[in-house]
C-alpha positions as CSV (number, residue, x, y, z in Angstrom):
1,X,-81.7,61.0,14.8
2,X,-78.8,59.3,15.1
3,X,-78.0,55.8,14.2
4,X,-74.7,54.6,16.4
5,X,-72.9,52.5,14.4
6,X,-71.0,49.2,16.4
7,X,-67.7,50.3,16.3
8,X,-68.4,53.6,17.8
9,X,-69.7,51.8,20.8
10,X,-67.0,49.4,20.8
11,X,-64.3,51.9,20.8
12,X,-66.3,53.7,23.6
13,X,-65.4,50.8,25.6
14,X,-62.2,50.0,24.9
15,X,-59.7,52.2,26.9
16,X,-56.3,50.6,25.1
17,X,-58.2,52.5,21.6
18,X,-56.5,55.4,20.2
19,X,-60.0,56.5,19.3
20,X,-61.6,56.2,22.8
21,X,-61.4,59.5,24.3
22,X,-62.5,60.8,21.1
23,X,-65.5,58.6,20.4
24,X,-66.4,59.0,24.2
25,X,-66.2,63.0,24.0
26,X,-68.7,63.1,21.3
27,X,-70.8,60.6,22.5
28,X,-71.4,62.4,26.1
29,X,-71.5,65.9,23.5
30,X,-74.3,64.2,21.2
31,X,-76.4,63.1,24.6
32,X,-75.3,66.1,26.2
33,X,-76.9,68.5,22.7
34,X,-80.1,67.1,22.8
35,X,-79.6,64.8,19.9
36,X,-81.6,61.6,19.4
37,X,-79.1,58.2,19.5
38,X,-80.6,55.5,18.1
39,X,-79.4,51.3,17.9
40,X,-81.1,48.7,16.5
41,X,-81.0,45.2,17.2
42,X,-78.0,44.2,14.9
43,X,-76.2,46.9,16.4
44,X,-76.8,45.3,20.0
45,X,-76.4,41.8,18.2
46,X,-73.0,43.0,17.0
47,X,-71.9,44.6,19.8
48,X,-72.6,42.2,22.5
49,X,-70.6,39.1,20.3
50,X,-67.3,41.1,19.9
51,X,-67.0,42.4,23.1
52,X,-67.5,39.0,25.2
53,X,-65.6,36.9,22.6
54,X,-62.1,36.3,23.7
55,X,-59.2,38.1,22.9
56,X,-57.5,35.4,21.6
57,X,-60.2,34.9,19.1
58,X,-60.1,38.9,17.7
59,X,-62.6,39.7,20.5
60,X,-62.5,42.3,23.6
61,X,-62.5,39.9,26.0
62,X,-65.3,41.5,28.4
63,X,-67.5,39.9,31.0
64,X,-70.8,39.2,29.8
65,X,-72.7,40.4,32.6
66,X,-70.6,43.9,32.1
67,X,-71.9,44.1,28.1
68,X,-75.1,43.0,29.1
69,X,-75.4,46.3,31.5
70,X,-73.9,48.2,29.2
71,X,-76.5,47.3,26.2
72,X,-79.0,48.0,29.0
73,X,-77.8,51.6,30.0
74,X,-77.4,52.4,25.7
75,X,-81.1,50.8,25.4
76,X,-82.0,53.6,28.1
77,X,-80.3,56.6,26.7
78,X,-82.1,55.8,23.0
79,X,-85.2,54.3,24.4
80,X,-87.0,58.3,24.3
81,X,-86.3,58.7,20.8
82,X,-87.8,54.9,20.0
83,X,-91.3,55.7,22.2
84,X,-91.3,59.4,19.9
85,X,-91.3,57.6,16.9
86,X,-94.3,54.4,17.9
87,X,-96.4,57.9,18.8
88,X,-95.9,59.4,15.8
89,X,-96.5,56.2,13.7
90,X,-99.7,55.4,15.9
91,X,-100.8,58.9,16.0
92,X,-101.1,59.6,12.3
């Protein structure tokens, strides 16, 4: 497992980041490998204030309907590894 840190999914979404094409290579590698992403809610927490606060305020500036389908499709791709582990908990 996995634990995506907030700045690797903010640099995943900012283009104008020297890091983006890297960040976004090994995230679509990681997926791509099998490997099991997780976020928690911080993460999402974190994520979802810096990109919809506004530039001018050391923010990304994004629409908030745009981070809010973004948390949604991240939710999705580490939602398998999340229902894994409540089985294992509930099984043993």
């Amino acid at each position: 497992m996995i634990l995506i840190d907030t700045n690797v999914i903010l640099r995943s979404k900012q283009k104008s980041s020297p890091h983006y094409q890297e960040v976004t290579e090994k995230l679509i590698s990681l997926v791509a490998d099998g490997e099991e992403l997780a976020i928690c809610p911080q993460i999402i927490y974190e994520f979802y204030v810096v990109a919809t606060r506004p530039t001018n305020k050391n923010g990304f500036g994004f629409n908030p309907a745009t981070i809010c389908h973004n948390i949604i499709t991240l939710s999705c791709i580490c939602f398998s590894y999340f229902c894994k582990l409540n089985t294992l908990k509930y099984d043993q």
